[in-house]
C-alpha positions as CSV (number, residue, x, y, z in Angstrom):
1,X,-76.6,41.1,-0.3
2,X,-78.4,37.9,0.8
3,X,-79.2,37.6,4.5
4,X,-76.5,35.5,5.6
5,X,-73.9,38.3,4.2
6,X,-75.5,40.9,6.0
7,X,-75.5,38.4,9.1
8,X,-71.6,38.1,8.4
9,X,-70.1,41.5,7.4
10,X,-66.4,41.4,5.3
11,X,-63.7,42.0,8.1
12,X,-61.4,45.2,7.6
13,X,-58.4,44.1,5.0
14,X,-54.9,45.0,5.4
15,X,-52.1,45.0,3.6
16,X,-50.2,42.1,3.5
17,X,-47.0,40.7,1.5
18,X,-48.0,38.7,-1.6
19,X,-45.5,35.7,-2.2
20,X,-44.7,34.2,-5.9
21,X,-45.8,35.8,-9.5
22,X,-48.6,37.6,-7.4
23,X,-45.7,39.5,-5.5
24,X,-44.0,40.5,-8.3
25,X,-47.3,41.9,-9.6
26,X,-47.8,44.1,-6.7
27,X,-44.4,45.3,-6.2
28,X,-44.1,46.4,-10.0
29,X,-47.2,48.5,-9.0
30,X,-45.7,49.9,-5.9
31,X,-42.8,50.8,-7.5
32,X,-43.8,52.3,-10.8
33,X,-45.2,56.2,-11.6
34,X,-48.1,56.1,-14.2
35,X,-45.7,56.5,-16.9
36,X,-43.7,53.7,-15.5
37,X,-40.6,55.2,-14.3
38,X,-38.9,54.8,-11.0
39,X,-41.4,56.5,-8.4
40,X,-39.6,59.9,-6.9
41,X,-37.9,59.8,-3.5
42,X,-40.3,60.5,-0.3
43,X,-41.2,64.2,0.0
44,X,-44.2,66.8,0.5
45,X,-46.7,65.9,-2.2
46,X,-48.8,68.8,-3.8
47,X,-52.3,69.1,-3.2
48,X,-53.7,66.7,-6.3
49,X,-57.6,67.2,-7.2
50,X,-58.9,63.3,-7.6
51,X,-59.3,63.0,-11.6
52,X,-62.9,63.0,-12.5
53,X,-64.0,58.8,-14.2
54,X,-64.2,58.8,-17.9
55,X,-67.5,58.0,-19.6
56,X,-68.1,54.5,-19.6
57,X,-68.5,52.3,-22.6
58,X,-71.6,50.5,-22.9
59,X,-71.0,46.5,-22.3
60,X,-72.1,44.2,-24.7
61,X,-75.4,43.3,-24.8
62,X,-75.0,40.0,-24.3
63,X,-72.7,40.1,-21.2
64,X,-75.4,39.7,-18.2
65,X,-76.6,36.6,-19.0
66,X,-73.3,35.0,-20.0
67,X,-72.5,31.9,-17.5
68,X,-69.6,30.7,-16.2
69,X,-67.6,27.5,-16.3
70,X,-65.3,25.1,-14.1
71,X,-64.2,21.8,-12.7
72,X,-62.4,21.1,-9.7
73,X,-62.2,17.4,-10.5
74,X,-62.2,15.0,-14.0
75,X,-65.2,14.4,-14.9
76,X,-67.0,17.3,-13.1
77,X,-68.6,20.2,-14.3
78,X,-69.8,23.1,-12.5
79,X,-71.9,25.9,-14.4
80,X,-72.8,29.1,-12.8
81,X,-75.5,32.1,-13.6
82,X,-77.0,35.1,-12.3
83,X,-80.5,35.1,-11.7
84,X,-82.5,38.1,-12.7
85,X,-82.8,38.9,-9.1
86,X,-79.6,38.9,-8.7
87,X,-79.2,35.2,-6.9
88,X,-75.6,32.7,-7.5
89,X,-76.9,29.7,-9.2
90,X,-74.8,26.6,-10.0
91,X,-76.0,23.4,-12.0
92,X,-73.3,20.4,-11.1
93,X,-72.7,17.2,-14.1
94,X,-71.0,14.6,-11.4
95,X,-68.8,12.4,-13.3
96,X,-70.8,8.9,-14.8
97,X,-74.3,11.7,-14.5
98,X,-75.8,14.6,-16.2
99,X,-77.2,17.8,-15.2
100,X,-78.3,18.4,-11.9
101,X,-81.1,20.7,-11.4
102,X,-80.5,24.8,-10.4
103,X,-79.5,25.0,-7.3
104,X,-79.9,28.7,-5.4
105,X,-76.5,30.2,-3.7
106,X,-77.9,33.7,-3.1
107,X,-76.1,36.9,-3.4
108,X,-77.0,40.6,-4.7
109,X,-75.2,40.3,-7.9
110,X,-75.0,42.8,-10.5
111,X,-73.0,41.0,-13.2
112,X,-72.1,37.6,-14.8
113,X,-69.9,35.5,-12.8
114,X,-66.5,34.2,-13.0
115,X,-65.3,31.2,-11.8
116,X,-62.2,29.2,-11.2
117,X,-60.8,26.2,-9.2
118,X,-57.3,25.7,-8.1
119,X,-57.6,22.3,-6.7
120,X,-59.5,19.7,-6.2
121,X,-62.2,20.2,-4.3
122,X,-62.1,24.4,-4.4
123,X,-63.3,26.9,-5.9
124,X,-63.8,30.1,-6.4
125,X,-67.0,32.4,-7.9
126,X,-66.7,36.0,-8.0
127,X,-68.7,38.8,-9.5
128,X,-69.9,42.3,-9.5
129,X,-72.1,43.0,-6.9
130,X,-75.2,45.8,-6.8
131,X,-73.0,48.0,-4.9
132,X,-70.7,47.6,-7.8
133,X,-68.1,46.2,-5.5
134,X,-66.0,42.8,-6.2
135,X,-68.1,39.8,-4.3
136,X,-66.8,36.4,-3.9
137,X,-67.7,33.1,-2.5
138,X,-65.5,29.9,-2.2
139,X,-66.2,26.3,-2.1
140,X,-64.0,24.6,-0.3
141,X,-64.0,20.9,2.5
142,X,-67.4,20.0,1.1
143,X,-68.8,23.1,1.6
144,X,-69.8,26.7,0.4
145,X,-67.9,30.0,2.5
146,X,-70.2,33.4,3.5
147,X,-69.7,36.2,0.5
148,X,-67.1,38.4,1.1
149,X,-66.8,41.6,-0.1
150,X,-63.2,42.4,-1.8
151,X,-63.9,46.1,-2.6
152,X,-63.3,48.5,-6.1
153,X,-65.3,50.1,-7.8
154,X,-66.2,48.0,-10.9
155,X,-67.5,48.6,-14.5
156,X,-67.8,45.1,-15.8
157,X,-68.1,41.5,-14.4
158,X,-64.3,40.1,-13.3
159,X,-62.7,37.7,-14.8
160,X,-60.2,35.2,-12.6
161,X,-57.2,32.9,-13.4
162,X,-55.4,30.4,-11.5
163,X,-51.7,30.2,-11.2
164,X,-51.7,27.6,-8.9
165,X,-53.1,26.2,-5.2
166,X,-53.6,29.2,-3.0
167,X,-53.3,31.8,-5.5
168,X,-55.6,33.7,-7.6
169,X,-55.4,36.5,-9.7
170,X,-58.8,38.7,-10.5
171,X,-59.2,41.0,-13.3
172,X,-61.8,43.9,-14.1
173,X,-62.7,46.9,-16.1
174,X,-62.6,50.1,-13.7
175,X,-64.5,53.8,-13.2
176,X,-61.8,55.1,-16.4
177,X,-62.7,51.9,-18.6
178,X,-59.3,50.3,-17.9
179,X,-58.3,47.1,-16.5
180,X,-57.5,47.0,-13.1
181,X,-55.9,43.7,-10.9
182,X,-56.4,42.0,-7.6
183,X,-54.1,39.4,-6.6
184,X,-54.7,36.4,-4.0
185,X,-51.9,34.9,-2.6
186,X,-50.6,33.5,0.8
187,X,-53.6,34.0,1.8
188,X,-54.2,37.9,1.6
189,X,-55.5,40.0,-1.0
190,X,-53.2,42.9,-2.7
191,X,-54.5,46.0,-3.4
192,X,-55.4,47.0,-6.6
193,X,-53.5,47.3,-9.5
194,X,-53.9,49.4,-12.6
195,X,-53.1,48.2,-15.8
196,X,-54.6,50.8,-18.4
197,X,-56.1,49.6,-21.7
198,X,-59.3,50.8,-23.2
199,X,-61.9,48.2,-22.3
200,X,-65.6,47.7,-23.9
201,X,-66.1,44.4,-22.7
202,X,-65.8,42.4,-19.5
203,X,-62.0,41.0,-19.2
204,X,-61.4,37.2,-19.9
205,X,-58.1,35.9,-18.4
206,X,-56.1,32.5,-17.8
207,X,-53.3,31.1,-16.8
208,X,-50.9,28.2,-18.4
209,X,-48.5,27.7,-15.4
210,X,-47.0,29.5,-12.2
211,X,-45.6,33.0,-13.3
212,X,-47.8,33.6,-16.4
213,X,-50.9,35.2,-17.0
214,X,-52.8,36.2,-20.2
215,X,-55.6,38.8,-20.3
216,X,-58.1,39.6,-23.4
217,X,-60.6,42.4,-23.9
218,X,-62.9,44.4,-26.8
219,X,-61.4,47.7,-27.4
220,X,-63.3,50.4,-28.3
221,X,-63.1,49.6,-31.7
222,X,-65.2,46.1,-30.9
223,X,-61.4,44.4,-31.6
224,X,-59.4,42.2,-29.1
225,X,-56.6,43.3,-27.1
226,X,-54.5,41.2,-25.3
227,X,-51.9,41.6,-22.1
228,X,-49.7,39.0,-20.3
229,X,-47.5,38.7,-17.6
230,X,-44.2,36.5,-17.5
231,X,-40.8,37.1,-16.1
232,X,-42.1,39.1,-13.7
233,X,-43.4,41.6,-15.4
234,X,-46.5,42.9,-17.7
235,X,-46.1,43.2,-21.3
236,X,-47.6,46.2,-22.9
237,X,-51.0,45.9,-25.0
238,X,-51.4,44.7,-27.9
239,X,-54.2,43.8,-30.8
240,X,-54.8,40.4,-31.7
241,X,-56.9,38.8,-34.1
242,X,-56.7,41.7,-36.9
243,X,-58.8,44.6,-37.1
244,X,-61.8,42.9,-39.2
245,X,-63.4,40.9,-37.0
246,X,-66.1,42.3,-34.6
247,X,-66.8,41.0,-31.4
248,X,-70.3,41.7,-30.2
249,X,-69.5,40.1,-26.9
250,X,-66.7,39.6,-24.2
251,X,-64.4,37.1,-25.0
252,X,-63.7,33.9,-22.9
253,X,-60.1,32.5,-22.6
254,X,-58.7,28.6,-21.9
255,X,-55.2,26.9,-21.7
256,X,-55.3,23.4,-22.7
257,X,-51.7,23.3,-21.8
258,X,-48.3,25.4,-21.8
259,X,-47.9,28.2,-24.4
260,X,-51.5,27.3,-25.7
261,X,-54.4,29.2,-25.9
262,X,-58.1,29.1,-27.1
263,X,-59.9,32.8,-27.2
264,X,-63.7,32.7,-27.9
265,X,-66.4,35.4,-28.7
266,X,-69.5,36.2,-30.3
267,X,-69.6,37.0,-33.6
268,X,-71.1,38.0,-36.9
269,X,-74.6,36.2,-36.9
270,X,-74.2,35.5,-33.5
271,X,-72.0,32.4,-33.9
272,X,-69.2,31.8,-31.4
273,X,-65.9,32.2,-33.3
274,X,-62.2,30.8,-32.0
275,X,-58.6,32.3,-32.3
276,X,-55.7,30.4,-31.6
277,X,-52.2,30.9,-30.0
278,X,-50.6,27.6,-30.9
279,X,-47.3,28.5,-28.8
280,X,-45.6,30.7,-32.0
281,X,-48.5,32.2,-33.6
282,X,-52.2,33.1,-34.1
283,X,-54.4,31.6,-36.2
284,X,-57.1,32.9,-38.4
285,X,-60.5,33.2,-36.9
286,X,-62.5,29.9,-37.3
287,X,-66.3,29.3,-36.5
288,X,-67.4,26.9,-34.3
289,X,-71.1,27.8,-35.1
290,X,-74.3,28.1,-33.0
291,X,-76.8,30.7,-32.5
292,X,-76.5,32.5,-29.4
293,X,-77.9,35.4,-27.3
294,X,-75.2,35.9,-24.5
295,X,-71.3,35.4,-24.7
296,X,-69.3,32.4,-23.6
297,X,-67.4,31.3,-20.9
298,X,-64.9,28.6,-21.7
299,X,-62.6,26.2,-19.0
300,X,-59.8,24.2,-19.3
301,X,-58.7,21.0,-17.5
302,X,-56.8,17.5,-18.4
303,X,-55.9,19.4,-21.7
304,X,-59.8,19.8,-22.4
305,X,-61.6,23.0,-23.7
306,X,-64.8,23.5,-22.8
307,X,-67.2,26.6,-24.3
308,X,-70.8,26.9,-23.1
309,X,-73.2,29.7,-24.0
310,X,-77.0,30.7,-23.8
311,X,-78.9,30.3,-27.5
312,X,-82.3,32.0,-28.4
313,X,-83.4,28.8,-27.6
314,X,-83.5,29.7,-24.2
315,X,-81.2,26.6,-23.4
316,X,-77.6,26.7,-22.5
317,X,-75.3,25.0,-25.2
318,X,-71.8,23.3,-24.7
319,X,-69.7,22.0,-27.1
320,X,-65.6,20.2,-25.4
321,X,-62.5,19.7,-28.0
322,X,-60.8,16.8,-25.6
323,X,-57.6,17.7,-26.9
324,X,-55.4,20.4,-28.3
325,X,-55.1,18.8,-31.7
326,X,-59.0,17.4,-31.1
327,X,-62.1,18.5,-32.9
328,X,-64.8,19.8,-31.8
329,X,-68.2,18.2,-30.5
330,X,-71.6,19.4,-31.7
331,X,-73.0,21.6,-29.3
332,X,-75.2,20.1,-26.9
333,X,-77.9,21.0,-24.3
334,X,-77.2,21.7,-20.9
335,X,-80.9,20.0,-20.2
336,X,-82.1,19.0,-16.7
337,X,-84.7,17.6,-18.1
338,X,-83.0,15.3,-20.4
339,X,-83.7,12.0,-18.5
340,X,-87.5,12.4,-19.1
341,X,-87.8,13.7,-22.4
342,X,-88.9,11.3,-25.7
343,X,-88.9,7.3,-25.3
344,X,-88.6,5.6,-22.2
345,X,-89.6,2.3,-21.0
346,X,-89.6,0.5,-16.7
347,X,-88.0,-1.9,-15.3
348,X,-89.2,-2.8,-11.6
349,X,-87.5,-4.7,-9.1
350,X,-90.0,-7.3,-9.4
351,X,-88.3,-8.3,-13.1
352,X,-84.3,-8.2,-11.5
353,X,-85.0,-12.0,-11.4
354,X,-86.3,-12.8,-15.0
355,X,-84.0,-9.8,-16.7
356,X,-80.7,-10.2,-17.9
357,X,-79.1,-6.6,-18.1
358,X,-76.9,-6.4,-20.6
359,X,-79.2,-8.5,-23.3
360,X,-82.4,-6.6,-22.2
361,X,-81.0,-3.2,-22.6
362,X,-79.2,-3.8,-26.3
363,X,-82.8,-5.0,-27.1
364,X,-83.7,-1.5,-25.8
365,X,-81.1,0.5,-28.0
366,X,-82.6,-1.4,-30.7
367,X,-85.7,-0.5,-29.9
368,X,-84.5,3.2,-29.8
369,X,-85.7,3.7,-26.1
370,X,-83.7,6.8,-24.8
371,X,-85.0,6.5,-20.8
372,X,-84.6,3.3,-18.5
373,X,-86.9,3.8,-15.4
374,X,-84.9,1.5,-13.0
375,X,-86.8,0.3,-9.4
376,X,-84.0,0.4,-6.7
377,X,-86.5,-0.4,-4.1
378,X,-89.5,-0.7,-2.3
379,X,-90.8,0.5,1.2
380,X,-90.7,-3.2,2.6
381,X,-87.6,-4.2,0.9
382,X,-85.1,-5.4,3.3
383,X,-82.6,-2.9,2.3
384,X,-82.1,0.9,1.1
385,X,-81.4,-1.5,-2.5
386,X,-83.3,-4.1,-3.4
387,X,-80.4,-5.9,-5.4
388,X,-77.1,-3.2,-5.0
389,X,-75.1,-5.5,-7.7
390,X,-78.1,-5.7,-9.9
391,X,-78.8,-1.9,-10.1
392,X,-75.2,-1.4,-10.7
393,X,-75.5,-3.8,-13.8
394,X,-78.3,-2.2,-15.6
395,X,-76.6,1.7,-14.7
396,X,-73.3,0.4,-16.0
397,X,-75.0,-0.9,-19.2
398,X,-77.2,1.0,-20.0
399,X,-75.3,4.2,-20.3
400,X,-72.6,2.1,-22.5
401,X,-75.4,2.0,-24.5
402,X,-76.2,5.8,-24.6
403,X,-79.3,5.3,-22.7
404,X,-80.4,7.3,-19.6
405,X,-81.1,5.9,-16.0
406,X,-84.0,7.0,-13.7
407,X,-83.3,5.4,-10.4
408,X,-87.1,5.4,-8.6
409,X,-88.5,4.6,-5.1
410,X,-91.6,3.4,-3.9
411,X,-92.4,4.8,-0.2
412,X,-94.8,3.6,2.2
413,X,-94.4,6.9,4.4
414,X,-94.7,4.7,7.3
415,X,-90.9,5.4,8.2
416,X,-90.6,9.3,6.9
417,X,-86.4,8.5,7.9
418,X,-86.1,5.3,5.9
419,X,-88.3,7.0,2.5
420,X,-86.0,10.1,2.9
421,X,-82.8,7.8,3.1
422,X,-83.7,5.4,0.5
423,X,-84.6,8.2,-2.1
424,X,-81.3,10.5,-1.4
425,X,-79.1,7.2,-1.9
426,X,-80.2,7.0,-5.5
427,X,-79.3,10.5,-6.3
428,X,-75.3,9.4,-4.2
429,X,-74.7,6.0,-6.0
430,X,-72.0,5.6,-7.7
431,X,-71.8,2.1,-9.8
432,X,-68.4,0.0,-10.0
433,X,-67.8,1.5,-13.3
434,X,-68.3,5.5,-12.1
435,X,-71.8,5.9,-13.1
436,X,-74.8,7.6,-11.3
437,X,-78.3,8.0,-12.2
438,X,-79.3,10.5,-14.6
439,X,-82.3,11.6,-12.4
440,X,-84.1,10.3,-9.1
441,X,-87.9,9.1,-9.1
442,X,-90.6,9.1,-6.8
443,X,-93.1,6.9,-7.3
444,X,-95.9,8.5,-4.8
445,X,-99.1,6.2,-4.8
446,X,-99.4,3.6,-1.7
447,X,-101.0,3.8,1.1
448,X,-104.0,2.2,3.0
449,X,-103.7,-1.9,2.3
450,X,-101.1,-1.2,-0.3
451,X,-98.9,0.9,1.8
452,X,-98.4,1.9,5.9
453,X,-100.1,4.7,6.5
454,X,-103.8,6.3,6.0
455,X,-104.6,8.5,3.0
456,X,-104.8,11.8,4.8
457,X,-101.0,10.4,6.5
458,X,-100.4,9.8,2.6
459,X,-100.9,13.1,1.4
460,X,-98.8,15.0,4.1
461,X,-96.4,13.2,4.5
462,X,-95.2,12.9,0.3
463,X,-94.8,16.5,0.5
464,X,-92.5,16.4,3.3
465,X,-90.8,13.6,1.9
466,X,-89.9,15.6,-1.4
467,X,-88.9,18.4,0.7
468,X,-86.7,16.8,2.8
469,X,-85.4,14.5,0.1
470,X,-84.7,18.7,-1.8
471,X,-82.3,19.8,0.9
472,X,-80.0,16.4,0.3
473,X,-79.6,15.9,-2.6
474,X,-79.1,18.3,-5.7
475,X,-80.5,15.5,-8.3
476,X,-83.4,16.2,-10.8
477,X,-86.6,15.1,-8.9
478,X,-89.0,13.3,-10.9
479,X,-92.4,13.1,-9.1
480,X,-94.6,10.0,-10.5
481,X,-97.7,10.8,-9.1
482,X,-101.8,9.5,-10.3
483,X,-103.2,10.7,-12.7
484,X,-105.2,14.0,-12.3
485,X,-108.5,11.6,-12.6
486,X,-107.7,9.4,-10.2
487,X,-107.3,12.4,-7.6
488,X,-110.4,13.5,-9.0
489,X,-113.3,14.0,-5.7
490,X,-114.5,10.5,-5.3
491,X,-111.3,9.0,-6.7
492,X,-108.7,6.9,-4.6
493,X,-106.3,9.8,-4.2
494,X,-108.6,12.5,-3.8
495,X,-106.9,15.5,-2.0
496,X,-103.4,15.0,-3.8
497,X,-101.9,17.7,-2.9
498,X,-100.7,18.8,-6.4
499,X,-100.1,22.8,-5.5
500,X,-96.8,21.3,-3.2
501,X,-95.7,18.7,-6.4
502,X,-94.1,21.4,-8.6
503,X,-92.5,23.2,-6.1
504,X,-90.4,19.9,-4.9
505,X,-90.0,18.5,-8.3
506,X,-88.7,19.0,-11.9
507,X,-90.6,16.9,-13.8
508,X,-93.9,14.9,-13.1
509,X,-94.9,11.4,-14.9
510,X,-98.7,10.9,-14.0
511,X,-99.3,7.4,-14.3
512,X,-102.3,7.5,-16.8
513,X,-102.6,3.8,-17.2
514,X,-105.2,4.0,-19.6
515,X,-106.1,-0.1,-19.8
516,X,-107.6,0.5,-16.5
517,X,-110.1,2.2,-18.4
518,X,-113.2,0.9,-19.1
519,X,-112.9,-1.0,-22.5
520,X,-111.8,2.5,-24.2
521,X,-111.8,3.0,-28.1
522,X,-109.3,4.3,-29.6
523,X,-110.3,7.6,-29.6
524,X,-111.1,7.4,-25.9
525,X,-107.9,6.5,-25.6
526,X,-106.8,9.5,-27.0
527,X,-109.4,12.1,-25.2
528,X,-108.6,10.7,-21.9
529,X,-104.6,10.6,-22.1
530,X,-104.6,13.9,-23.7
531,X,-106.3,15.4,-20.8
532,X,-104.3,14.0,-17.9
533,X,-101.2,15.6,-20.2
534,X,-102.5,18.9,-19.7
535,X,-103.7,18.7,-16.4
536,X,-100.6,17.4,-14.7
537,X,-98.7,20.5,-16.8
538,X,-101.2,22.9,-15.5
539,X,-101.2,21.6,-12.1
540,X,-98.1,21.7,-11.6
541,X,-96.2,23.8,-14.1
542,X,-93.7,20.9,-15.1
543,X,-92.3,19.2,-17.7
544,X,-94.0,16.2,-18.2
545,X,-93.4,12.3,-19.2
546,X,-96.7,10.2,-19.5
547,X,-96.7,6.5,-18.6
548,X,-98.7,4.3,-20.3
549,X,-99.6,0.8,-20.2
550,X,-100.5,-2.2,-18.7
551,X,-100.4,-4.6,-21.5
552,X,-102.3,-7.7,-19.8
553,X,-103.8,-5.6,-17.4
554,X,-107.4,-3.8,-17.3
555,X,-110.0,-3.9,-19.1
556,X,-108.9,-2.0,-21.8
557,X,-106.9,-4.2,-24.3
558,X,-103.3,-2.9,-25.5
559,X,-103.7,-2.5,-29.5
560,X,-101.7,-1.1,-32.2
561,X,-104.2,1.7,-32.7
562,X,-104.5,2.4,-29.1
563,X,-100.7,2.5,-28.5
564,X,-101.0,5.3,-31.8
565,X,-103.7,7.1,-30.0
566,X,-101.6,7.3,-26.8
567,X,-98.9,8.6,-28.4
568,X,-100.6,11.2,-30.5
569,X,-102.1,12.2,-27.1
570,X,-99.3,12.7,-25.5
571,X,-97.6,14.5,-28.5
572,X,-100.3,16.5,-28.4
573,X,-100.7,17.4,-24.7
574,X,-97.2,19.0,-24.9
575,X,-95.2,16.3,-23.0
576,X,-92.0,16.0,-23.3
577,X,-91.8,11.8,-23.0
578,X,-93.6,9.2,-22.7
579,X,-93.4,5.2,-21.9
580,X,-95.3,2.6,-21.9
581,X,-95.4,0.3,-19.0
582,X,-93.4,-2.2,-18.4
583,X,-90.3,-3.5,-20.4
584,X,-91.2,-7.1,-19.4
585,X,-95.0,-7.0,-21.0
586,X,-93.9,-5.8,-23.9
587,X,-92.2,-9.6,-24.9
588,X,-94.6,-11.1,-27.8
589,X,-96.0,-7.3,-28.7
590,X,-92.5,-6.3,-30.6
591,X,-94.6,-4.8,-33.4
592,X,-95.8,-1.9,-31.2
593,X,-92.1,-0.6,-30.4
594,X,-92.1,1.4,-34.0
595,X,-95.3,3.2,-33.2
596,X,-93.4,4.4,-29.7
597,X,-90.6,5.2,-31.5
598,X,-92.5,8.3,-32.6
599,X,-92.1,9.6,-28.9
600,X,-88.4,10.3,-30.2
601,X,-89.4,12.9,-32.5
């Protein structure tokens, strides 16, 4: 396991009583011989050689990179992986945001994870750990708990349901290809349980309510299987879903409310495929389509269903039905990156004054742009926001307009505490209607007469600003840094110190301002963008969005067929975005919105 588990070692368990449903789980396996009669009175017991472990059936495929799924609050989504190394690692969508980036929770993990949350503000991650042991962390009071180690001997990932606060029930295949049961509850841990069954998948399980609990697994057969609990007691096996549809994953299980449930697998061509307990029966097996390479995971909450899986794409797709009698959304990305990809155009706090919000951004829808690059400040603005009620205006409207927010801060780096402070607090805000920004921008350029410090101050202090800003805030990091000319050797920013930019950042915009030029063609145009493109990718291994621009400014005038040749460039140069700068210069050049409307393809 990860340092800090070796540094804090599991304490001995011991038995404990188990209040509630979990009780009544436990005691039925106390009580019970394996046939499930009445155990025998207390008496000598016959030497018994331990039963040697049956063969175990190959997983699917698909299992070890499935993710997992929760939300401890509306609004809030946390997604978990494994990493190949073995590494926790969580992507948070705050409520009003999108994706953060990966964040790293460490562990020695052998399987897919499982994840629940039983109140606000907990929960709870569990997997199979390279000692093949049951693992779990918790989150809980704002922060994450040590990995403790819960024992077994396990031949699958878990699974875990919820009954209620305090209590938790977790779920996996064992060394004879059964299911076997753990159950949390008054704060101890039963022993385990076992529950038989013939299992060739990971377990899924849920809950609908205190007292009942539903588990599903593939049978040998590639079928499902399902067991629940209620009344006290387990029900025996039994197949659902008809013996002619193949799962070639594990399946994932939600409750979108009492006496529902929503079971989801992999199927034929690799499309996800649903079955339905509507409270009386099951329905037929219904596509919800995709392409995908792993299985799902799928959560519940505020009568919501949530399933997300990996595609060959190598992105993670989600697609929500908001209610029980709802439809389905398309599947959509689970992108990081999203805030810097096609179309985007700047607004600086210079233009709060002469911008109206609401007007300039439904000119911006119309215009198609996907990305507003929003100043929040400046290093010798009197506060950590330059306008707070302003910002707030533009966030609230332009996401009511479907269009992303990067919130970005210019430091001066001569007050390392203030740059810090002033960055993190875009990646916190929260605007009076519940939105945040979509991603948090650096724009790295001043010093000397334009800033507070000298360029050698400059160039060691950004990288300690990024890394500091890293460990407070889990927001996407755009870095808008020179162009790789200008840190060229002779250039302003020689020495930029581009081998610490990717490491502290997610994506990079390199401001290649190409009417600073001198008098460029066209085609110069073209050559020159095209290059800084693939420089800043190669430098620094990132996604990248290309600002252009200035129109007004430089010696190289802003013309239709240089705005095309900057776009073919950075089409070309294999960015992701690109924008051209700013919003308020573009007034009296409408025309040359349509030829960066192509960014958006």
């Amino acid at each position: 396991m990860v340092d800090a588990v070796r540094r804090n070692r599991p304490r001995p368990g011991s038995r404990a009583r188990v209040a509630g449903a979990a009780a009544l789980l436990v005691a039925g396996a106390l009580s019970l011989g394996a046939t499930g009669a009445p155990a025998a009175a207390a008496g000598p017991a016959p030497a018994v050689r331990a039963p040697t472990p049956a063969a175990a059936i190959p997983l699917p495929s698909a299992e070890r990179t499935s993710p997992a799924v929760t939300s401890y609050g509306p609004g809030r989504t946390d997604l978990f992986n494994t990493s190949s190394g073995g590494d926790l690692l969580q992507q948070i969508r705050y409520p009003g945001g999108s994706w953060t980036r990966t964040l790293n929770l460490g562990g020695d993990l052998a399987s897919q994870p499982a994840a629940v949350s039983w109140a606000p503000g907990r929960m709870d991650v569990f997997a199979r750990g390279t000692d093949n042991a049951l693992w779990h962390r918790a989150y809980a009071a704002g922060g994450w708990q040590s990995w403790e180690r819960l024992g077994g001997v396990l031949t699958s990932a878990p699974a875990v349901a919820s009954q209620g606060p305090g209590l938790l029930d977790v779920f996996v295949r064992n060394v004879d290809n059964g299911l076997s049961h753990k159950a949390f509850a008054s704060g101890s841990w039963s022993a385990w349980e076992r529950l038989g069954g013939v299992l060739s998948s990971s377990p899924a399980a849920t809950s609908w309510g205190p007292g009942r609990l539903d588990v599903f697994v593939r049978n040998a057969d590639n079928t499902l299987s399902q067991k629940w609990f209620g009344d006290g007691r387990w029900r025996s096996w039994v197949r659902v879903g008809g013996a002619t549809t193949l799962l070639n994953s594990q399946p994932a299980v939600a409750s979108p409310g009492v006496g529902l449930l929503d079971v989801v697998a992999r199927g034929s061509g690799n499309s996800m495929r649903l079955l339905r307990w509507t409270g009386s029966a099951w329905t037929s097996w219904a596509s919800l389509g995709g392409t995908f390479s792993s299985g799902p995971t799928a959560s519940d909450g505020d009568a919501a269903v949530r399933v997300v899986g990996w595609s060959s794409t190598g992105f993670q797709y989600e697609s929500v039905r908001s209610t029980p009698a709802g439809t389905w959304s398309p599947w959509t990305a689970v992108d990081a990156y999203v805030a810097f990809r096609r179309l985007g155009t700047w607004v600086d706090t210079l233009d709060y004054a002469t911008l109206e919000p609401v007007s300039s951004v439904a000119d911006m829808r119309a215009r198609d742009v996907r990305t507003l690059y929003l100043g929040t400040a400046r290093f010798n603005s009197a506060q950590d926001f330059f306008d707070e009620t302003r910002m707030g205006q533009w966030l609230d409207a332009a996401h009511a307009a479907g269009i992303r927010v990067v919130g970005w801060y210019v430091p001066g780096y001569g007050d390392l505490e203030r740059d810090v402070r002033r960055t993190v607090a875009i990646g916190s805000y929260v605007s009076p209607a519940g939105q945040r920004f979509d991603a948090v921008g650096v724009d790295i350029e001043r010093f000397g007469s334009d800033g507070e410090v000298t360029h050698a101050q400059f160039n060691q202090r950004l990288v300690t600003h990024l890394q500091q800003v890293r460990t407070r805030t889990p927001a996407v990091i755009g870095a808008i840094v020179p162009s790789p000319f200008g840190t060229d050797p002779g250039n302003r920013w020689e020495g930029f110190p581009w081998a610490s930019i990717g490491p502290n950042s997610e994506a990079v915009v390199p401001m290649a301002l190409w009417s600073f030029r001198s008098n460029f063609s066209a085609a110069q145009v073209y050559t020159w963008v095209k290059d800084q493109t693939t420089r800043a990718r190669s430098l620094t291994g990132r996604r990248v969005h290309v600002e252009g621009g200035v129109i007004g400014e430089g010696s190289t005038p802003v013309t239709a067929d240089r705005v095309q040749a900057f776009v073919n460039a950075v089409r070309d140069g294999g960015a992701v975005g690109g924008s051209q700068y700013d919003y308020a210069t573009m007034t009296g050049h409408e025309s040359l919105w349509p030829i960066l409307d192509q960014l958006n393809n």
